[in-house]
C-alpha positions in Angstrom: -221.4 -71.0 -34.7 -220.6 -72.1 -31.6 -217.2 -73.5 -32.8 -216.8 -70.2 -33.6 -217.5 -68.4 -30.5 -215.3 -71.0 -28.5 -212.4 -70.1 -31.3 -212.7 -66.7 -30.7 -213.0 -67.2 -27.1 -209.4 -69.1 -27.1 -208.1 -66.8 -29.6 -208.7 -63.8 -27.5 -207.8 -65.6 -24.3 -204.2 -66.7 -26.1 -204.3 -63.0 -26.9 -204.6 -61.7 -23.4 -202.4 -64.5 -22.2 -199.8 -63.4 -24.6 -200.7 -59.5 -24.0 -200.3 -60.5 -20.5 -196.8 -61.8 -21.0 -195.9 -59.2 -22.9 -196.9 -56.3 -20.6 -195.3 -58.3 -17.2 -192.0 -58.5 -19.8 -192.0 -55.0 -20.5 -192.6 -54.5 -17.4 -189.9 -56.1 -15.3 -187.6 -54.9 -18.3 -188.5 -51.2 -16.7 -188.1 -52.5 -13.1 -185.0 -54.3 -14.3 -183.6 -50.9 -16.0 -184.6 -48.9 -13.5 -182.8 -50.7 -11.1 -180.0 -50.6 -13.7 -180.5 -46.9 -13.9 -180.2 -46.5 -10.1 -176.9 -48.6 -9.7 -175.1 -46.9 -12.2 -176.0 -43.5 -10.5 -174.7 -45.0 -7.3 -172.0 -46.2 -9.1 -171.5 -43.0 -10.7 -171.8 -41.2 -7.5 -169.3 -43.7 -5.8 -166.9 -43.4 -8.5 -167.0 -39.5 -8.2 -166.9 -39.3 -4.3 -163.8 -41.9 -5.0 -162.2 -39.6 -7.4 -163.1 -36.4 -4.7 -160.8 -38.3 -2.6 -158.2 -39.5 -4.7 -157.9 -36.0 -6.0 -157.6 -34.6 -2.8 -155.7 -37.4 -1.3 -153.2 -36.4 -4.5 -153.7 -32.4 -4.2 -152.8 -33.3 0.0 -149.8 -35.4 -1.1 -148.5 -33.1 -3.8 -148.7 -30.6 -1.4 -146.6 -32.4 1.2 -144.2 -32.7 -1.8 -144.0 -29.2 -2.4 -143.4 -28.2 1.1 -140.6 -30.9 1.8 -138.9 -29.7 -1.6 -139.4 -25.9 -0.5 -137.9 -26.6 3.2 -135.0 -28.8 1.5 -134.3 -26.0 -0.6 -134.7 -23.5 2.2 -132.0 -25.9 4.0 -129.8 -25.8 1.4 -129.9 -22.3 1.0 -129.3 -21.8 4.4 -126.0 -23.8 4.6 -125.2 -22.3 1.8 -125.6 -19.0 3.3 -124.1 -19.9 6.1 -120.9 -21.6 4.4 -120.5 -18.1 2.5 -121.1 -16.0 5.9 -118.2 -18.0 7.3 -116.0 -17.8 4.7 -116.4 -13.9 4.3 -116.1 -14.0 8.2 -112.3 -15.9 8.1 -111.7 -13.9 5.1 -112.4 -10.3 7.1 -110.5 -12.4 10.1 -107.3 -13.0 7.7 -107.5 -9.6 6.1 -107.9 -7.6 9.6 -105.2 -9.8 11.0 -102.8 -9.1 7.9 -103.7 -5.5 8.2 -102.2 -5.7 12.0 -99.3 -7.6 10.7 -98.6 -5.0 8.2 -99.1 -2.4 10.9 -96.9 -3.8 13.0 -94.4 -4.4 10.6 -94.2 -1.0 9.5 -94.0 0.3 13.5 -91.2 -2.5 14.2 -89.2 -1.1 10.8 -90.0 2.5 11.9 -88.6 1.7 15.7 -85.7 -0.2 13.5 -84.9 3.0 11.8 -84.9 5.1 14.5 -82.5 2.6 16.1 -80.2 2.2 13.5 -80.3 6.2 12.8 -79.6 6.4 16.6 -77.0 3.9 16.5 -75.1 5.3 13.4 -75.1 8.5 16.0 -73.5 6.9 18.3 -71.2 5.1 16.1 -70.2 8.5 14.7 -69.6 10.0 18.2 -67.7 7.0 19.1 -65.3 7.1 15.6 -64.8 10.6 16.7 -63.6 10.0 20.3 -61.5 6.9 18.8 -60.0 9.4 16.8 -59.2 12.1 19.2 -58.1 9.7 21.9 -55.5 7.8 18.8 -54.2 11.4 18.1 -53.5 11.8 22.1 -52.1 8.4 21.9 -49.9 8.9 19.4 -48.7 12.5 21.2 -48.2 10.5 24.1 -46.2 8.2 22.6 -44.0 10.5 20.7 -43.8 12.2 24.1 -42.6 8.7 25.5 -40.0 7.8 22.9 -38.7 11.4 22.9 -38.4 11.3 26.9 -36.9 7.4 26.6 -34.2 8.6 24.1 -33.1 11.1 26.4 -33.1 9.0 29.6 -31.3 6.2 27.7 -29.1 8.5 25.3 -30.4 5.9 22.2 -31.9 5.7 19.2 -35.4 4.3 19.1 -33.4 1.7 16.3 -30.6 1.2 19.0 -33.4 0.2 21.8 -34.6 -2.6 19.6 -31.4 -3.8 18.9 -30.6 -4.0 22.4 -34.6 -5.8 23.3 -33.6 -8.3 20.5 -30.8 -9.4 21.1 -31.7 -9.7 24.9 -35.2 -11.6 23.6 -32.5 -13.9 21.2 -30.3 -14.8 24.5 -33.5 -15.8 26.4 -34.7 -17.7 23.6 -31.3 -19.6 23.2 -31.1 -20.6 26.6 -34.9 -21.9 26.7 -34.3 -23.7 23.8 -31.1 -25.4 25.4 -33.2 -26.3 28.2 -36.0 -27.7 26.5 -33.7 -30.0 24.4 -31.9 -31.4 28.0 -35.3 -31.9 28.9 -36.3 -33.4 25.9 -33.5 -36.0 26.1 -34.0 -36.6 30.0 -37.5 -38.1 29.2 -36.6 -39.4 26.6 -34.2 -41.7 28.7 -36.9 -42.0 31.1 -39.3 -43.3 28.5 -36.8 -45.5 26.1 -37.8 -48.6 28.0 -41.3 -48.0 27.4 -40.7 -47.0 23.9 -38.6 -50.8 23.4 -41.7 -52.3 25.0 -44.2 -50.9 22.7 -41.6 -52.1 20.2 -42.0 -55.5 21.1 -45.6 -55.5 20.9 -45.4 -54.1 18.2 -43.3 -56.7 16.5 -45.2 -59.6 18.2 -48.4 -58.0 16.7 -46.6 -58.3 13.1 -45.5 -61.9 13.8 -48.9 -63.0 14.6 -50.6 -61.3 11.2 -51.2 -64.3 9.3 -53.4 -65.5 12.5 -55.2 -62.1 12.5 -55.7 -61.8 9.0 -57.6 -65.2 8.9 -59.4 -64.8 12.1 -60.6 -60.6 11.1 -61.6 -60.7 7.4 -64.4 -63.0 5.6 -64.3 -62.8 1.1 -67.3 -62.7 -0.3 -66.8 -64.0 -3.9 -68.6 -61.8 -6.9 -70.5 -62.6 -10.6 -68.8 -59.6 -12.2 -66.5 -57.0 -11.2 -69.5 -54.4 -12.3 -71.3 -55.3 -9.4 -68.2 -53.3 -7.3 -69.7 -50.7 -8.6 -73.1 -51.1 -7.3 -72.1 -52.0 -4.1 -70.2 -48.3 -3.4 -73.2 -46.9 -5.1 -73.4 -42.8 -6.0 -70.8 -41.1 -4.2 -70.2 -43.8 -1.6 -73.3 -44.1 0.0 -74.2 -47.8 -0.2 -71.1 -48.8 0.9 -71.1 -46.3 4.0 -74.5 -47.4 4.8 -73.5 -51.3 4.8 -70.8 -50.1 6.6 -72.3 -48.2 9.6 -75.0 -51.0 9.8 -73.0 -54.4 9.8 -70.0 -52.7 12.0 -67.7 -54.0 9.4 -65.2 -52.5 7.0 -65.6 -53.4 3.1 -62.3 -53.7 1.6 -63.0 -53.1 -2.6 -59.6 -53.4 -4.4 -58.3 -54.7 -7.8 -58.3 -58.2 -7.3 -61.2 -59.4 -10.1 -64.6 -60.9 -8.9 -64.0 -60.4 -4.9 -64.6 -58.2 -1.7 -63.1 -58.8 1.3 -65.1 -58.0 5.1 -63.0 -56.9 7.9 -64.2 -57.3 11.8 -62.7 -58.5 14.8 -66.3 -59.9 15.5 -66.4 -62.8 14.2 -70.6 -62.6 14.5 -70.6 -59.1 13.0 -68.4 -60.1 10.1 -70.9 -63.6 9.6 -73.9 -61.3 9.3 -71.8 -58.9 7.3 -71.1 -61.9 4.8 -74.7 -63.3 5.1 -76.2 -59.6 4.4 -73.6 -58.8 1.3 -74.3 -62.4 -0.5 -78.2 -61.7 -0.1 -78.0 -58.2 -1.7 -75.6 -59.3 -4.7 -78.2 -62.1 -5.2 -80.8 -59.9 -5.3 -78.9 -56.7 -7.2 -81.2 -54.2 -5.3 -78.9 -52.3 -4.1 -79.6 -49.1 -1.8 -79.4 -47.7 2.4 -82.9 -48.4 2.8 -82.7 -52.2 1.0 -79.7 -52.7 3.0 -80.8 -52.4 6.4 -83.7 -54.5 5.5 -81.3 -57.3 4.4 -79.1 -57.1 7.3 -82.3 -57.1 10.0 -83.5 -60.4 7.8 -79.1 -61.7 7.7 -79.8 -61.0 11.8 -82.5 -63.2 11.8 -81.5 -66.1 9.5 -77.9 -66.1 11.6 -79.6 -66.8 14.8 -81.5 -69.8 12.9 -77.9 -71.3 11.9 -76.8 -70.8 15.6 -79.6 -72.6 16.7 -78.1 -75.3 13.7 -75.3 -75.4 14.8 -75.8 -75.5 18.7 -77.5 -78.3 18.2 -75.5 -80.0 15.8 -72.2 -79.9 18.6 -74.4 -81.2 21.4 -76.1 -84.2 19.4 -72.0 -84.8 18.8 -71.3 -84.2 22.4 -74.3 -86.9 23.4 -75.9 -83.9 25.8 -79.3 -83.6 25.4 -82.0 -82.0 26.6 -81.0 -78.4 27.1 -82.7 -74.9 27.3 -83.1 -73.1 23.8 -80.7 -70.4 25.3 -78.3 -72.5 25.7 -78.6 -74.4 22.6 -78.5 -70.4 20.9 -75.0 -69.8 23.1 -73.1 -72.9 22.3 -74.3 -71.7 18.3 -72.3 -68.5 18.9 -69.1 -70.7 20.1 -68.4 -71.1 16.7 -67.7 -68.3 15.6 -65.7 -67.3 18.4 -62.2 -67.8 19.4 -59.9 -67.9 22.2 -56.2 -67.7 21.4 -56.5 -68.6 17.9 -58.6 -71.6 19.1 -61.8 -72.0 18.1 -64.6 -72.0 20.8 -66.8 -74.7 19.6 -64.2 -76.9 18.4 -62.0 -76.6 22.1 -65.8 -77.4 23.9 -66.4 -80.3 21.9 -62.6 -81.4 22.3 -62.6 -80.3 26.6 -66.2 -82.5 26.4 -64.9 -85.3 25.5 -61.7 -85.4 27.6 -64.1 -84.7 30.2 -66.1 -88.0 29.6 -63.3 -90.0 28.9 -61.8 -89.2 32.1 -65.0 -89.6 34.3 -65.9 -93.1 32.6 -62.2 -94.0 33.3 -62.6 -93.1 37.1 -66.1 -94.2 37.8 -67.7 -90.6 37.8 -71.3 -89.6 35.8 -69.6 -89.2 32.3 -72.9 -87.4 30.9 -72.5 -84.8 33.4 -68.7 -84.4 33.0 -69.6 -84.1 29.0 -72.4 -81.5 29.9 -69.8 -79.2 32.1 -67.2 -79.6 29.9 -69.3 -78.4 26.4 -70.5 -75.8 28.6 -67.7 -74.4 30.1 -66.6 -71.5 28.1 -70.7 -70.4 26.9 -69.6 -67.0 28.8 -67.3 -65.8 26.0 -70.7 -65.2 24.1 -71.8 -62.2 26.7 -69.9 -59.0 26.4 -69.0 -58.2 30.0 -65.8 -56.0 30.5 -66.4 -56.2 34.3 -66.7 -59.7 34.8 -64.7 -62.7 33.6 -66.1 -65.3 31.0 -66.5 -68.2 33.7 -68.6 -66.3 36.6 -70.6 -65.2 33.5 -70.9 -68.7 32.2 -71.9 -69.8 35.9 -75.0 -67.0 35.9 -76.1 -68.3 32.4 -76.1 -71.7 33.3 -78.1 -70.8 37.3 -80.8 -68.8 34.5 -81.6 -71.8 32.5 -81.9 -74.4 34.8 -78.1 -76.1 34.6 -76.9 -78.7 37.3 -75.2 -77.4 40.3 -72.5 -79.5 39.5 -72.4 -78.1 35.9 -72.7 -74.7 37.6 -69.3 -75.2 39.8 -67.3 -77.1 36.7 -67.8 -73.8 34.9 -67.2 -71.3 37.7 -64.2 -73.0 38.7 -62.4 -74.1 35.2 -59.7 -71.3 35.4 -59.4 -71.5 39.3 -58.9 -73.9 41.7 -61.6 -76.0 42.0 -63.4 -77.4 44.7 -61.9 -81.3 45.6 -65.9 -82.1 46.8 -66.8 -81.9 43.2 -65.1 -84.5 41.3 -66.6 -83.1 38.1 -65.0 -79.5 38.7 -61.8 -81.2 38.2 -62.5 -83.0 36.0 -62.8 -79.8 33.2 -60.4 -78.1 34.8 -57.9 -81.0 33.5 -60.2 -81.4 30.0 -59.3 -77.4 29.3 -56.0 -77.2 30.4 -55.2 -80.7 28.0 -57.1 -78.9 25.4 -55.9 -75.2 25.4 -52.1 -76.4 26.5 -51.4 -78.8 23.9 -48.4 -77.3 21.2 -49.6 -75.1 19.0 -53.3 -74.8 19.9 -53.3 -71.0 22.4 -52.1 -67.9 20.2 -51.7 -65.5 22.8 -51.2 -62.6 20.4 -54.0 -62.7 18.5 -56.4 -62.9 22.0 -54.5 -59.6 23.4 -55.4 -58.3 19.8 -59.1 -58.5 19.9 -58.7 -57.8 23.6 -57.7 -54.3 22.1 -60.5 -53.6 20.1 -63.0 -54.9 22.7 -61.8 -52.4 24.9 -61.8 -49.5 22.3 -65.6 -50.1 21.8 -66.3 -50.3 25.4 -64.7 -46.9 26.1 -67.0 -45.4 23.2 -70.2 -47.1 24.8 -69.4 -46.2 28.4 -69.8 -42.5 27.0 -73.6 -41.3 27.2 -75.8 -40.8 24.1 -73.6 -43.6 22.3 -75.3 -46.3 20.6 -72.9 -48.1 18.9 -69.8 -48.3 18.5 -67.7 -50.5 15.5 -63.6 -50.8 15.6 -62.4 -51.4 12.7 -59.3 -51.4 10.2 -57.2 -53.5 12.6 -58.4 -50.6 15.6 -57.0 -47.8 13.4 -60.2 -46.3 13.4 -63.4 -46.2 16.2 -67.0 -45.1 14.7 -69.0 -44.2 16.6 -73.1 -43.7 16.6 -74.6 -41.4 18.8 -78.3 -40.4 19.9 -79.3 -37.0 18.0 -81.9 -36.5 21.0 -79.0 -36.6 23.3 -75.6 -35.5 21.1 -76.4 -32.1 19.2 -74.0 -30.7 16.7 -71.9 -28.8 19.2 -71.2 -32.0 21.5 -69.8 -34.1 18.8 -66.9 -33.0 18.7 -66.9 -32.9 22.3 -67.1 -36.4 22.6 -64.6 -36.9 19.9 -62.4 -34.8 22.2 -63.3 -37.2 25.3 -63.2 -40.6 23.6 -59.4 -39.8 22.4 -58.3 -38.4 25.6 -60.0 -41.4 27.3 -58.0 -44.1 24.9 -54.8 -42.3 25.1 -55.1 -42.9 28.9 -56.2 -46.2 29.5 -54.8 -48.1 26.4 -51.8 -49.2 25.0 -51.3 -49.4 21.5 -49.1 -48.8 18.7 -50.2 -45.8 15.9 -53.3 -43.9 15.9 -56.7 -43.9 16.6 -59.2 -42.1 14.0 -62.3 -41.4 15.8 -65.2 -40.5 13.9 -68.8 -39.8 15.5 -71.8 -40.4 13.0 -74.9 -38.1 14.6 -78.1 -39.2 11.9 -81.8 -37.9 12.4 -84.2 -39.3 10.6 -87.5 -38.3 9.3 -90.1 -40.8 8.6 -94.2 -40.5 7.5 -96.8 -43.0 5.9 -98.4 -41.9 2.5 -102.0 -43.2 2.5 
C-alpha cells in the first residue's frame, strides 16, 4: 500500500512537474508572442510613418516637378510671345515704312508731273518764240539779200561766184605755201631722217643676235595642246601674257611655241611657268598665276644654283646669300651680246692670273673681278651699273678693296689700289677681245628699258612689259588710282612722253590694262 501511495505520490509530482513545464511553456510562448505582437505593431507603425514620409517626400517632389515644368512652359511661351510680338512689330515697321515710301513716291511723281506739264509749257512757249523770231529772221534776211543786190548790182548766184573763187585763190596760195614749207623742213630734217636710217639698218644687221638673245621655244607633246594654251576666246593666253611680261608667239610650225622678252629673267620664268602648266594640262588665269608665283620661286632656287656653282669655279668663297642670289642673275643677263656670268668668270680669272703674276692677293683680285658687273642685276635708270655694284657690295659686307675695283672698273682707277687696276685691265681684255661686245644689240634692250621706265615713272602704274621687239608697251595700272576716264589719259601722256624723249624707228602701241578684282571665302 505504501508502494502505492509513494507511486501515486511520484506520479502526481511528475504530473505537476510536467503541468509545470507545460504552463511556464505556454506561458513564455504568450510573453514571447506578445512581444511578437508588439514589434510588428511598431514595425507596422514605422513602416506606415515611413511610407507618410515617402509619400509626402514624393507628393513634395512631384510637386517641384510640376512647378518647374509649368514655369519652363510659361518661359517658353513667353519667348514665344515675345518672338511673335517682335516680328508683328518689324512687320508694322516694314509695312508703315513702305506705306511712306509709297507716299512719297506718289508726291515725288505728282511734283514730277507738274514739272514736266510745266516744262512742256515752257517748251511750247519757247517753240513758239523760235518760230516767230526764224520768221523775222528770215524777213531780215530777205531784207539783207534784197538791200545787198542793190548795193552790189548782183545776183545772190553772182555773189557766190565771186566769194568762191576769191576762197579758191586763197586756198591756192596756202596750199603753195604749205608745200614750200613742207620741203624746207623737210631739208632741215633729211639728215635726221638718214640717221634714223642707219639705225635702222644697224638694228636689221644685228637681228640674228636679237632674235637669240629676246625669244626662249618651249617645245610641245601635241599641237592640240596650242589650243589649250590660247584657251576660250583668248583668255589663257592674255592672262600668261599680262603675268609673265612676255609675248607668246603660236604659229604653224608643229609641236612648238616660242616666248619673246628682252628680259632675259622674265622670259626664264616665262619658260619655267609654260613647261609646268603643259606638264600639268590644267590650264586656266587663276592656275596660271599660281604656276608663275611657284616658276618665281623655283627660279630664285636655280639662281642661288647657279651663283654658287660660278663662284666654287671662281675659287671665292664665303660670300653673303645676296650676293650668291646676284651673281645667279648674271647669267641670264647680257652686256653687248656677252653674257654676264660667263665675262665675270672670264674678267676673274684674268684678274688672278695677273695679281699671282705680280705678287698681289690673287683671291681678292678673283673676288673683285667676279664681282664687278653684280650691278647690272638692279634696275636703276639714274645711276650707272658700277656705283650700284659698289652700294651692293658696302650692304653685304664686301672688302673695301673689292668695293673700289668695282666702283672704278669703267673709270680711272685709283693707282693706291693695285687691285682696282687690276679689273679694270681683266674687263677691258675680256669685253675688247674680237667679236665678244655687240654694241647693237645693248642699244636695243637699252630701248626697251627705257620704254618701261617712262610707263612706271607715271603714277598709278604698276607694271609695265615691252614687248614685240618695243612695238608695243602694256601697261598695268592701279584701279584705286586710274578710273575709266584717266586711261586714256595716260595713254595720251605715255605716247607724247616717248615721242619726246626716245628715238626709235616705227610705232609704239600703247595699251593700258585697268583690272579690279573681286575676291570672298565660301565657308
Amino acid at each position: 500500500m505504501t508502494d502505492i501511495i509513494l507511486i501515486a505520490i511520484i506520479l502526481s509530482a511528475v504530473v505537476l512537474v510536467v503541468a509545470a513545464f507545460l504552463f511556464g511553456q505556454i506561458y513564455a510562448v504568450r510573453l514571447h508572442t506578445a512581444k511578437r505582437i508588439r514589434e510588428a505593431e511598431q514595425e507596422a507603425v514605422k513602416i506606415r510613418q515611413d511610407a507618410q514620409k515617402d509619400a509626402e517626400n514624393l507628393i513634395k517632389e512631384k510637386m517641384l516637378e510640376v512647378k518647374e515644368e509649368w514655369y519652363r512652359k510659361k518661359v517658353e511661351f513667353d519667348e514665344q510671345t515675345k518672338t511673335a510680338r517682335a516680328q508683328l512689330k518689324t512687320q508694322q515697321d516694314d509695312f508703315l515704312r513702305r506705306e511712306r515710301s509709297i507716299e512719297q513716291k506718289g508726291d515725288w511723281i505728282t511734283r514730277k508731273e507738274r514739272e514736266v506739264g510745266q516744262r512742256e509749257t515752257q517748251l511750247k512757249q519757247r517753240e513758239d518764240e523760235l518760230n516767230r523770231k526764224t520768221a523775222q529772221l528770215d524777213s531780215l534776211i530777205q531784207a539783207q539779200n534784197e538791200k545787198l543786190e542793190q548795193v552790189a548790182r548782183m545776183t545772190a548766184e553772182e555773189a557766190k561766184q565771186v566769194l568762191m573763187n576769191n576762197l579758191y585763190e586763197r586756198v591756192r596760195n596756202d596750199a603753195a605755201q604749205t608745200i614750200r614749207n613742207i620741203k624746207e623742213q623737210a631739208q632741215l630734217t633729211a639728215r635726221e631722217e638718214a640717221r634714223h636710217i642707219i639705225l635702222q639698218a644697224m638694228d636689221r644687221s644685228a637681228l640674228e643676235q636679237v632674235r637669240e638673245s629676246t625669244i626662249t621655244v618651249v617645245p610641245l607633246p601635241s599641237n592640240e595642246m596650242k589650243g589649250r594654251i590660247i584657251g576660250r576666246e583668248g583668255r589663257n593666253i592674255r592672262a600668261f601674257e599680262t603675268i609673265t611680261g612676255c609675248e607668246v608667239l603660236i604659229d604653224d610650225t608643229p609641236n612648238l611655241i616660242v616666248l619673246s622678252g628682252f628680259d632675259p629673267i622674265r622670259r626664264e620664268i616665262a619658260r619655267l611657268a609654260m613647261q609646268a602648266l603643259i606638264a600639268d594640262g590644267r590650264i586656266h588665269p587663276g592656275r596660271i598665276e599660281d604656276v608663275v608665283e611657284k616658276a618665281r620661286r623655283d627660279f630664285e632656287e636655280t639662281v642661288i644654283a647657279a651663283g654658287e656653282e660660278a663662284l666654287f669655279e671662281a675659287s671665292v668663297h664665303g660670300s653673303h646669300l645676296e650676293i650668291v642670289k646676284l651673281v645667279g642673275r648674271l647669267k641670264y643677263l647680257s652686256s653687248g651680246g656677252q653674257n654676264l656670268l660667263q665675262h665675270s668668270l672670264e674678267t676673274s680669272v684674268i684678274a688672278g692670273l695677273m695679281a699671282a703674276e705680280l705678287g698681289f692677293d690673287v683671291q681678292l683680285a678673283k673676288r673683285a673681278g667676279m664681282l664687278h658687273d653684280i650691278g647690272y642685276t638692279q634696275e636703276r635708270a639714274e645711276q650707272p651699273h658700277n656705283v650700284i655694284g659698289a652700294e651692293l657690295a658696302r650692304k653685304y659686307g664686301e672688302n673695301l678693296a673689292v668695293q673700289q675695283a668695282i666702283l672704278q672698273h669703267h673709270e680711272e682707277p685709283n693707282i693706291a689700289n693695285p687691285i682696282s687696276v687690276l679689273v679694270q685691265a681683266a674687263n677691258r681684255i675680256s669685253k675688247e677681245r674680237p667679236g665678244a661686245h655687240r654694241q647693237a644689240f645693248e642699244s636695243y634692250v637699252q630701248r626697251l628699258r627705257d620704254l618701261e621706265t617712262i610707263a612706271l615713272s607715271m603714277p598709278g602704274v604698276t607694271q609695265a612689259f615691252a614687248i614685240q621687239a618695243g612695238r608695243e608697251l602694256r601697261i598695268l595700272v592701279d584701279f584705286n588710282i586710274i578710273d575709266d576716264t584717266k586711261v586714256i589719259q595716260l595713254a595720251d601722256e605715255v605716247a607724247h612722253k616717248i615721242e619726246t624723249t626716245i628715238t626709235y624707228a616705227g610705232q609704239v602701241k600703247i595699251t593700258v590694262i585697268r583690272e579690279f578684282r573681286a575676291m570672298d571665302m565660301a565657308k
